[in-house]
PyMOL Python script that loads the backbone (N, CA, C, O; Angstrom):
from pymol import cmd

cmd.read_pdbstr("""\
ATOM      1  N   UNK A   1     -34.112  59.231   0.377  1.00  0.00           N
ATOM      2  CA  UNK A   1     -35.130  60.284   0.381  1.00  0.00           C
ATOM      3  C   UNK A   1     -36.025  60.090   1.593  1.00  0.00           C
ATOM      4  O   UNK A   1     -36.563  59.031   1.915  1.00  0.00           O
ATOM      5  N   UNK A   2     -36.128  61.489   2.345  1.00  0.00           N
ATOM      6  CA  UNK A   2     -36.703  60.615   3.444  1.00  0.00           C
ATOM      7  C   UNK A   2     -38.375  61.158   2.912  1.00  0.00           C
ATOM      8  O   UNK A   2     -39.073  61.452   3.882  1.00  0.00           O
ATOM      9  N   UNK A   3     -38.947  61.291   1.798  1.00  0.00           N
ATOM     10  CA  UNK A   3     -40.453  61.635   1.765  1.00  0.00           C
ATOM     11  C   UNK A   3     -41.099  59.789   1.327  1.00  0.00           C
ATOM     12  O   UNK A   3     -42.217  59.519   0.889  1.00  0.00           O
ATOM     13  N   UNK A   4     -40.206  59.010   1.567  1.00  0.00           N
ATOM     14  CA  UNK A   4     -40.944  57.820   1.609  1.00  0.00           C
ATOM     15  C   UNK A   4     -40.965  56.925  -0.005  1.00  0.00           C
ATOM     16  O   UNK A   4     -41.540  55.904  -0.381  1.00  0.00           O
ATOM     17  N   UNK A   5     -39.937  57.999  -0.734  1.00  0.00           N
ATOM     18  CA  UNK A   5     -39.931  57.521  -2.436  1.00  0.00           C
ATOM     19  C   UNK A   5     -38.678  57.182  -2.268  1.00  0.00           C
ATOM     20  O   UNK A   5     -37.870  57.638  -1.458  1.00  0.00           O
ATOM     21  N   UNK A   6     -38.507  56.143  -3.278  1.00  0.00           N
ATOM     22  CA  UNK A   6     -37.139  55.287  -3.185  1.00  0.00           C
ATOM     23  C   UNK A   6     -36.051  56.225  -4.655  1.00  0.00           C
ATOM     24  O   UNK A   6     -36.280  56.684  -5.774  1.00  0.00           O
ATOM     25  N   UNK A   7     -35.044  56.106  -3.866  1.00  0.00           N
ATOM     26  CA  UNK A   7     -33.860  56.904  -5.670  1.00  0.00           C
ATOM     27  C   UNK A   7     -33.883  56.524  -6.043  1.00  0.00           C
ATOM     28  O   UNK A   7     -33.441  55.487  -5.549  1.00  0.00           O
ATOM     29  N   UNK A   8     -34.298  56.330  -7.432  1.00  0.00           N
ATOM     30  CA  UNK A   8     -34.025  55.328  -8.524  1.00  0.00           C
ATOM     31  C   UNK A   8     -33.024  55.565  -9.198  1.00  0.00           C
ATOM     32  O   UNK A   8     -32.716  54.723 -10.041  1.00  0.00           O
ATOM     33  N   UNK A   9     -32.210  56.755  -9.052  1.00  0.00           N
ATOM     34  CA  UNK A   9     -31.454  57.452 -10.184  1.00  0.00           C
ATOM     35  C   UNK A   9     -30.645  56.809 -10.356  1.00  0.00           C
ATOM     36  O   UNK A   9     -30.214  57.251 -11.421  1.00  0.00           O
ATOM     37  N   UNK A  10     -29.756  55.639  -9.972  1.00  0.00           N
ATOM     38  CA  UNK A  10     -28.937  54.341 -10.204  1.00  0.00           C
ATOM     39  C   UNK A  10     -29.070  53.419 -11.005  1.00  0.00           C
ATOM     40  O   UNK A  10     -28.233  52.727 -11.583  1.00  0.00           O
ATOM     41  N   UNK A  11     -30.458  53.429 -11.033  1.00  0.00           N
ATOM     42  CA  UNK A  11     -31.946  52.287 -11.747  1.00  0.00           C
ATOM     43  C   UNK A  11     -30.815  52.154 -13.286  1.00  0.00           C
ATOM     44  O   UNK A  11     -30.230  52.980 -13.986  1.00  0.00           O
ATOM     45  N   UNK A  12     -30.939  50.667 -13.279  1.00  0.00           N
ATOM     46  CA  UNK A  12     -30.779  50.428 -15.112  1.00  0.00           C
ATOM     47  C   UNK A  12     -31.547  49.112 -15.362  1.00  0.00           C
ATOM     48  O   UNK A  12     -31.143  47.984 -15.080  1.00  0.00           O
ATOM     49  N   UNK A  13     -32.612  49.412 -15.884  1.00  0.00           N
ATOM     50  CA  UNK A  13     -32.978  48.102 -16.765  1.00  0.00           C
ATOM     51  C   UNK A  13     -32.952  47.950 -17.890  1.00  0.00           C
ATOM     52  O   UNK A  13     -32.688  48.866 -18.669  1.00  0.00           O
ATOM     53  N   UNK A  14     -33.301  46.392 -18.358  1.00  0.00           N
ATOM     54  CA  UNK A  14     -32.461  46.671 -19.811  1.00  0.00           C
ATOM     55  C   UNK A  14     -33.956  45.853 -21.004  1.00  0.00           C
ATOM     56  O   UNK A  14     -34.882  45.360 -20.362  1.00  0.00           O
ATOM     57  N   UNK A  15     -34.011  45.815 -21.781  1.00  0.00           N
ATOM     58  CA  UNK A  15     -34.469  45.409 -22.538  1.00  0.00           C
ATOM     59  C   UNK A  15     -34.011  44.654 -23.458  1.00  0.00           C
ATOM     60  O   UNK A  15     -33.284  45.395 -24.121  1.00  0.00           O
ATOM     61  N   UNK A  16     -33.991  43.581 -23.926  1.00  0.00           N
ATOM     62  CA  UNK A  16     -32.912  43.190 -24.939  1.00  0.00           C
ATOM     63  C   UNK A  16     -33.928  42.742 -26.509  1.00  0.00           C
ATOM     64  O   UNK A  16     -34.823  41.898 -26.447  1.00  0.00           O
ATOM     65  N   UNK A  17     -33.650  43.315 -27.529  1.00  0.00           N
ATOM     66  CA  UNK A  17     -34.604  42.529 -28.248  1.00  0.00           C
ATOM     67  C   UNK A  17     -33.294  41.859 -29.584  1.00  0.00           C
ATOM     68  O   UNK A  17     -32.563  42.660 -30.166  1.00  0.00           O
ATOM     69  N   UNK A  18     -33.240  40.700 -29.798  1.00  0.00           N
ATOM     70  CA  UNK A  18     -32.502  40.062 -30.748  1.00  0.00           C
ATOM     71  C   UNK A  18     -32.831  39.476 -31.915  1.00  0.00           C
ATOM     72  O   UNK A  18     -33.512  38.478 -31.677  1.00  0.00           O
ATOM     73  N   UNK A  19     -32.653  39.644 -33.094  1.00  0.00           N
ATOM     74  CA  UNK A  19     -33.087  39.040 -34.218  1.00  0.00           C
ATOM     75  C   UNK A  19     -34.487  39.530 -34.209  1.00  0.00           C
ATOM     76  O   UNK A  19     -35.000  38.456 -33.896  1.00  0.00           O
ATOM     77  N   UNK A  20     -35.438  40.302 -34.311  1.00  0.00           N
ATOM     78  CA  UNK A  20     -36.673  41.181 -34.723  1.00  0.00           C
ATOM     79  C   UNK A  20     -36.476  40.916 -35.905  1.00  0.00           C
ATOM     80  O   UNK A  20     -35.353  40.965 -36.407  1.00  0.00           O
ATOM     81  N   UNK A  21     -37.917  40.474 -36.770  1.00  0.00           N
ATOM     82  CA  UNK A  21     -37.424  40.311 -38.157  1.00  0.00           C
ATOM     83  C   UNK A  21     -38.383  40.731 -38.477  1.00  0.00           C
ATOM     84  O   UNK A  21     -39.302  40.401 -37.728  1.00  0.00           O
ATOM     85  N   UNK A  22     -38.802  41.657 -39.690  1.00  0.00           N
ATOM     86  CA  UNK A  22     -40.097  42.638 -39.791  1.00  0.00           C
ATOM     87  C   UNK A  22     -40.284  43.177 -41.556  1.00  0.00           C
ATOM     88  O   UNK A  22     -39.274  43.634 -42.091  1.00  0.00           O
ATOM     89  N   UNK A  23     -41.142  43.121 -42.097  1.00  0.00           N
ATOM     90  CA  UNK A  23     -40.908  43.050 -43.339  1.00  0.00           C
ATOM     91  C   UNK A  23     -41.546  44.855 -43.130  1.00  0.00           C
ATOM     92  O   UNK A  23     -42.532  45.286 -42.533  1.00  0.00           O
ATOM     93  N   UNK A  24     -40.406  45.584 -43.961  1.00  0.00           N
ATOM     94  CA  UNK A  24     -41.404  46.731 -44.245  1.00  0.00           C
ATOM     95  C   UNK A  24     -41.359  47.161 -45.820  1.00  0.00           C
ATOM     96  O   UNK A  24     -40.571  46.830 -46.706  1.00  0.00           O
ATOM     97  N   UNK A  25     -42.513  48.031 -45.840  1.00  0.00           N
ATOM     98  CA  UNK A  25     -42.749  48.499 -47.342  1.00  0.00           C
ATOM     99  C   UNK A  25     -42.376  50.268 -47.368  1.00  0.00           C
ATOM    100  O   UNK A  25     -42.653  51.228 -46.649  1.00  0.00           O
ATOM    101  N   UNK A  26     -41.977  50.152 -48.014  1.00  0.00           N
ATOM    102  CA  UNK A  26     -41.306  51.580 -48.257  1.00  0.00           C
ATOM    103  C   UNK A  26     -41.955  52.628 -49.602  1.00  0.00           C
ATOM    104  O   UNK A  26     -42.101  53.849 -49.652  1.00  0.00           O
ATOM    105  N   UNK A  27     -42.199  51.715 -50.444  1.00  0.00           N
ATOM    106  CA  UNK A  27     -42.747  52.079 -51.676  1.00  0.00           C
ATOM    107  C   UNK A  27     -42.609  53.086 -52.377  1.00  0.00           C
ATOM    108  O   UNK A  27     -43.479  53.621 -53.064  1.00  0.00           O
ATOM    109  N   UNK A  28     -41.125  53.515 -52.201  1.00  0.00           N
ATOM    110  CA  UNK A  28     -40.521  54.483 -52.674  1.00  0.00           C
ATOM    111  C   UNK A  28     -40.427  54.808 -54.660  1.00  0.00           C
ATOM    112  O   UNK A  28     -40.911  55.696 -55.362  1.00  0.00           O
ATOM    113  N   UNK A  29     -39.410  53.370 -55.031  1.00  0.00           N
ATOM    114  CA  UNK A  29     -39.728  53.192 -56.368  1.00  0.00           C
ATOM    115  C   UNK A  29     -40.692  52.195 -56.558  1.00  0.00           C
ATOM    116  O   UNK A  29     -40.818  51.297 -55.725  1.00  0.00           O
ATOM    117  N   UNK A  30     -41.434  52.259 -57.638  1.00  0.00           N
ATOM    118  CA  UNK A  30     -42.267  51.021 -58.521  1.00  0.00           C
ATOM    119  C   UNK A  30     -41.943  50.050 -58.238  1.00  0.00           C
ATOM    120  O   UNK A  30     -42.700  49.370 -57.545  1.00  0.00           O
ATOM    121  N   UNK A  31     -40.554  49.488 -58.680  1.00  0.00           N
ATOM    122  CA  UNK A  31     -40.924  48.430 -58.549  1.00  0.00           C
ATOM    123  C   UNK A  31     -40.562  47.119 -57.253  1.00  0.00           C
ATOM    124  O   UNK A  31     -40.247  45.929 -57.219  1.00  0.00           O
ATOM    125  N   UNK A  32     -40.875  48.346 -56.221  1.00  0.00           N
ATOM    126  CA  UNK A  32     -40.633  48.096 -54.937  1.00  0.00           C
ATOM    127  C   UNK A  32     -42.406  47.953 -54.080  1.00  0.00           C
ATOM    128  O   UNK A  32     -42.710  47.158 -53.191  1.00  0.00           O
ATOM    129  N   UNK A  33     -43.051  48.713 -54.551  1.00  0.00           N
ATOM    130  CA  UNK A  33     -44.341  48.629 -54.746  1.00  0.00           C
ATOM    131  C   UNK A  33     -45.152  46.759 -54.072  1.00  0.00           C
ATOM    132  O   UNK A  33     -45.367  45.849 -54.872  1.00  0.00           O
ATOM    133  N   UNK A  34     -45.364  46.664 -52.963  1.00  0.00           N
ATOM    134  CA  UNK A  34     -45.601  45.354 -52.578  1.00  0.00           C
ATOM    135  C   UNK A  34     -44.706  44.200 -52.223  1.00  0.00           C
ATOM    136  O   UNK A  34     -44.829  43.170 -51.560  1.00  0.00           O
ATOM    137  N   UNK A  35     -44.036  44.608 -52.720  1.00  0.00           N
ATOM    138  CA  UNK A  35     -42.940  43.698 -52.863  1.00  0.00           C
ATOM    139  C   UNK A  35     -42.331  43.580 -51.281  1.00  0.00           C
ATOM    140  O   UNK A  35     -42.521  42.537 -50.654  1.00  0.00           O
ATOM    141  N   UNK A  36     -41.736  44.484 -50.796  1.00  0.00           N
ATOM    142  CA  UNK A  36     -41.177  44.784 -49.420  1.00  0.00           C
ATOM    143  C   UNK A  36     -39.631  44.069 -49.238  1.00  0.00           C
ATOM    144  O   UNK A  36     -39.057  43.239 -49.944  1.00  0.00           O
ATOM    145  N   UNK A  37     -39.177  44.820 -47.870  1.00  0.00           N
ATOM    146  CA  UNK A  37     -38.079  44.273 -47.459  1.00  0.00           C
ATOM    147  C   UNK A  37     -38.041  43.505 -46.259  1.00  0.00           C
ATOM    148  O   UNK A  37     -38.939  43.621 -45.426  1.00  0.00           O
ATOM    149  N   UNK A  38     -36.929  42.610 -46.075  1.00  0.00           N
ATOM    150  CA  UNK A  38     -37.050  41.988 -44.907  1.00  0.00           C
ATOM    151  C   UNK A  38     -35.586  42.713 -43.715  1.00  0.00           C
ATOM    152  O   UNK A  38     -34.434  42.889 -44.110  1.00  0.00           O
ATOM    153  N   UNK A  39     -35.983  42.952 -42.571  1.00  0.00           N
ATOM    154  CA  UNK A  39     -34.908  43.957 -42.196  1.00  0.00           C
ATOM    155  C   UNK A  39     -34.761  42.950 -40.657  1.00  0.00           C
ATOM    156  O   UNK A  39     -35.888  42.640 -40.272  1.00  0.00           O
ATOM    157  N   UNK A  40     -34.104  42.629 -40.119  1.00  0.00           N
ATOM    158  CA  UNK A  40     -33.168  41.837 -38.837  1.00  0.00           C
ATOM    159  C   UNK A  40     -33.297  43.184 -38.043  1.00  0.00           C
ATOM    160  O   UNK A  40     -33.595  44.193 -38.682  1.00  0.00           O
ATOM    161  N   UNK A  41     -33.104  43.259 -36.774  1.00  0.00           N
ATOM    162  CA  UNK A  41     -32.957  44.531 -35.418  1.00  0.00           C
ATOM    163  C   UNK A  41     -32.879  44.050 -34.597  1.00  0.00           C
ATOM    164  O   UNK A  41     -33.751  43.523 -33.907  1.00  0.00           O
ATOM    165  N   UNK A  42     -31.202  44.152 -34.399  1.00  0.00           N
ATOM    166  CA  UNK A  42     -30.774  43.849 -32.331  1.00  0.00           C
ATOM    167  C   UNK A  42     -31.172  45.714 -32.392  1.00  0.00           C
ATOM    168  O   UNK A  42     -31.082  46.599 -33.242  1.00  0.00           O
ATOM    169  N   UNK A  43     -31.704  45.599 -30.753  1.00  0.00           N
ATOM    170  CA  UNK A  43     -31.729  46.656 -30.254  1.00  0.00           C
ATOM    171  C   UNK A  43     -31.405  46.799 -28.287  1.00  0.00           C
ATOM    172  O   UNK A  43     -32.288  46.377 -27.541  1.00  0.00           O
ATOM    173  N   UNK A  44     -30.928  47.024 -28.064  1.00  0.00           N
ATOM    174  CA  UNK A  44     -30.650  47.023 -26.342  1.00  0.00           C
ATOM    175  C   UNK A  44     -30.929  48.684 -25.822  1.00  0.00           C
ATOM    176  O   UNK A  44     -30.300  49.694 -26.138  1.00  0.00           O
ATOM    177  N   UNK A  45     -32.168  48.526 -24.869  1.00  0.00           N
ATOM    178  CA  UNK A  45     -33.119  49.890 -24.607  1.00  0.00           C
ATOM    179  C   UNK A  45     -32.269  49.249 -22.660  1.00  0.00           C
ATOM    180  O   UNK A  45     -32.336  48.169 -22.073  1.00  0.00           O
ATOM    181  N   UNK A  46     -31.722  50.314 -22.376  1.00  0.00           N
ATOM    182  CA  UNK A  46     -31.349  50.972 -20.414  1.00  0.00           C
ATOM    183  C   UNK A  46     -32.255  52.082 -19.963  1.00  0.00           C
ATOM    184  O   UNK A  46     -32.255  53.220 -20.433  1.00  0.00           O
ATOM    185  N   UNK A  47     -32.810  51.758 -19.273  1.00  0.00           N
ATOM    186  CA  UNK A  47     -33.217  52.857 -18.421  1.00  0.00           C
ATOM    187  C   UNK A  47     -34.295  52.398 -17.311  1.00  0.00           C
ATOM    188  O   UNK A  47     -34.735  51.252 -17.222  1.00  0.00           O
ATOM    189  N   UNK A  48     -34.612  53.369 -16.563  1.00  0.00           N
ATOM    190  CA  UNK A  48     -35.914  53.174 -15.071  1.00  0.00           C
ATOM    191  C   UNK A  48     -37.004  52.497 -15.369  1.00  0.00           C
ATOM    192  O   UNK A  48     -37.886  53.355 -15.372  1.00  0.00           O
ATOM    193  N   UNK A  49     -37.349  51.759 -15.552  1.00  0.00           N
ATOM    194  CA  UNK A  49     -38.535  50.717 -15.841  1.00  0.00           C
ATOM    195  C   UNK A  49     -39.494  51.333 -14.820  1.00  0.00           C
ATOM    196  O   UNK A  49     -40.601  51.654 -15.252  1.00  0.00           O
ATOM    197  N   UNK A  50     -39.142  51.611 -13.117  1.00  0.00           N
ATOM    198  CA  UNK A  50     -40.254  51.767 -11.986  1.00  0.00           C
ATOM    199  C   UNK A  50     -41.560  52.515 -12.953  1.00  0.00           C
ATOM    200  O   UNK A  50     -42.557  51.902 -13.336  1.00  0.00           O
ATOM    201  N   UNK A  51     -41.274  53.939 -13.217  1.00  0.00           N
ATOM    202  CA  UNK A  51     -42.370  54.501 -14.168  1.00  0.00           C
ATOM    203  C   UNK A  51     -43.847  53.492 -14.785  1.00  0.00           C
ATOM    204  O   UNK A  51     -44.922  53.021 -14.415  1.00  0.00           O
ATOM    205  N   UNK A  52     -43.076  53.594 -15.787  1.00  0.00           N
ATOM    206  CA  UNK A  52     -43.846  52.947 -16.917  1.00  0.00           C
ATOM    207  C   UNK A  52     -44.263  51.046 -16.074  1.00  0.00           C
ATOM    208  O   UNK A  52     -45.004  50.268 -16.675  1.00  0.00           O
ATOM    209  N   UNK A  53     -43.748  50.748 -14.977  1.00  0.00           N
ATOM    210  CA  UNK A  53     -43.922  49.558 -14.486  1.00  0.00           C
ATOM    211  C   UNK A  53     -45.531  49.949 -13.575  1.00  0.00           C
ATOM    212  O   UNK A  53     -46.568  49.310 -13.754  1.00  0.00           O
ATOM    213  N   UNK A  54     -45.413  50.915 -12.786  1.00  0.00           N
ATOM    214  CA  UNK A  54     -46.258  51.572 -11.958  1.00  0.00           C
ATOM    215  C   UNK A  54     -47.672  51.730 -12.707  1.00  0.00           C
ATOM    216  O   UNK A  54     -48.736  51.182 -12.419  1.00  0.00           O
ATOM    217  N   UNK A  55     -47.318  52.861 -14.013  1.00  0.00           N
ATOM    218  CA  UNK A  55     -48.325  53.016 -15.094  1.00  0.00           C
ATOM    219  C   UNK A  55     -49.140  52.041 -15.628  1.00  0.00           C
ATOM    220  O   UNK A  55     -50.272  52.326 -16.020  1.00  0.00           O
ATOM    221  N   UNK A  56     -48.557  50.573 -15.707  1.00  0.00           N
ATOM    222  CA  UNK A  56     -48.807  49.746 -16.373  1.00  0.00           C
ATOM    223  C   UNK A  56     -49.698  48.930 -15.263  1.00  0.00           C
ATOM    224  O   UNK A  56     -50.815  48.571 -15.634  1.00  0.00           O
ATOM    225  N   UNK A  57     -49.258  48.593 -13.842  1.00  0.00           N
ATOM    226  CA  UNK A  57     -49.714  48.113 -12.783  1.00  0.00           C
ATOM    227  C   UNK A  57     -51.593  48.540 -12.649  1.00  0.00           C
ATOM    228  O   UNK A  57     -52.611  47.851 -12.724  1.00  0.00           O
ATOM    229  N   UNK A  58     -51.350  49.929 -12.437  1.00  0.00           N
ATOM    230  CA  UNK A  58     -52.400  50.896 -12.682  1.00  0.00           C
ATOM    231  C   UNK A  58     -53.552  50.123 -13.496  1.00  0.00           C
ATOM    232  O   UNK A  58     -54.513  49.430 -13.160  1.00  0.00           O
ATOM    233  N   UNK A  59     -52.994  50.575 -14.767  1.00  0.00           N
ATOM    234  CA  UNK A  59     -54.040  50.010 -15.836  1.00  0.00           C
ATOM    235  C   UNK A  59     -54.777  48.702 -16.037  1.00  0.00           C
ATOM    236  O   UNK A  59     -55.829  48.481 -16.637  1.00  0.00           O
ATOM    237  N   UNK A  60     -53.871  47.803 -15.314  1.00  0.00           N
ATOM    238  CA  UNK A  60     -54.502  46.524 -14.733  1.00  0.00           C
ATOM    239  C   UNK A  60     -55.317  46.324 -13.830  1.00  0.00           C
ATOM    240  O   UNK A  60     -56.052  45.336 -13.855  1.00  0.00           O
ATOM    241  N   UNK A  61     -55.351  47.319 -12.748  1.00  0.00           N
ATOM    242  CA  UNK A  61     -56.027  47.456 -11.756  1.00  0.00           C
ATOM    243  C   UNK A  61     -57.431  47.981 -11.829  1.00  0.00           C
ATOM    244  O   UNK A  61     -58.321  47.965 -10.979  1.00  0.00           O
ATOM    245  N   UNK A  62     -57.408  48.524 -13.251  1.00  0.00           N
ATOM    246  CA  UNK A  62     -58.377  49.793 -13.539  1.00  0.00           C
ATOM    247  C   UNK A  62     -59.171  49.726 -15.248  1.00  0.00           C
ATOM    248  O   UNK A  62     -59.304  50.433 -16.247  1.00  0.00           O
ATOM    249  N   UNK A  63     -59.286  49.306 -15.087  1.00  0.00           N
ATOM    250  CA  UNK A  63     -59.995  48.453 -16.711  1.00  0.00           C
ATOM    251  C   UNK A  63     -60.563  49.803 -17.648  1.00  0.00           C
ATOM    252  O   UNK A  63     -61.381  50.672 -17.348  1.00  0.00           O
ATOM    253  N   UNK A  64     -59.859  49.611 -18.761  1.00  0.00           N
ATOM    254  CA  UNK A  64     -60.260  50.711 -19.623  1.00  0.00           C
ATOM    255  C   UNK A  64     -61.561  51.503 -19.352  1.00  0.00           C
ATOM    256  O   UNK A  64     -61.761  52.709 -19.206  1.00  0.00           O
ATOM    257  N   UNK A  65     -62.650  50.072 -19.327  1.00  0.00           N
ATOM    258  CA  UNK A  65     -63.905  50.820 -19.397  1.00  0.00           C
ATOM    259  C   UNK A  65     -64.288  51.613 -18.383  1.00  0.00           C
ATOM    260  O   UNK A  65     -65.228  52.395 -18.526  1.00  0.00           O
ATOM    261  N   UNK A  66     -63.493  51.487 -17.049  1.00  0.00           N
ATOM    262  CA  UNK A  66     -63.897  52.641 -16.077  1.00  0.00           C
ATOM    263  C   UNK A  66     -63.309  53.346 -15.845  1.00  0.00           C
ATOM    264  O   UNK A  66     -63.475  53.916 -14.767  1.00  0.00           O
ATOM    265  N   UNK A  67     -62.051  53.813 -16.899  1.00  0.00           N
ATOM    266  CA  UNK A  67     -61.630  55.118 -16.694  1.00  0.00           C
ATOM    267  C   UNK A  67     -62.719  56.197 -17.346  1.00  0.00           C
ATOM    268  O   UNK A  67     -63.274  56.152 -18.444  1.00  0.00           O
ATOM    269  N   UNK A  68     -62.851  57.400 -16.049  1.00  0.00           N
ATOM    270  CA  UNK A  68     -63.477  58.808 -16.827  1.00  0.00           C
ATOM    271  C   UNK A  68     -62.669  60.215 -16.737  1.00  0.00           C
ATOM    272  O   UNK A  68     -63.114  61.219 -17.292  1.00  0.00           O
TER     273      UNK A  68
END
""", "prot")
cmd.dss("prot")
cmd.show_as("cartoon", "prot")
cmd.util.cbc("prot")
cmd.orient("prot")
């Protein structure tokens, strides 16, 4: 690109998250009620990180309290 922005459209990053272990409550029937489940999650997330990397850069730079 010649306006000085790089292609990313090739871009793959990956995320990997393995064994996530997370109790949730559903509380559908009674006697499920508190009780909860325990649920395991592989999950593998691809895509352009630059974005949300940029966004994030930003917000470091720029401290909640002085955004207006």
């Amino acid at each position: 690109m010649g306006d000085g922005r790089r292609d990313t459209s090739a871009r793959r990053d990956t995320i990997a998250l393995r064994g996530l272990r997370i109790r949730g409550y559903h509380e559908v029937l009674a006697e499920d009620r508190g009780r909860g489940h325990d649920f395991v999650v592989d999950a593998l997330l691809t895509g352009d990180a630059a974005t949300p990397a940029r966004w994030f850069t930003n917000c470091r730079s720029n401290p909640y309290g002085n955004w207006s």
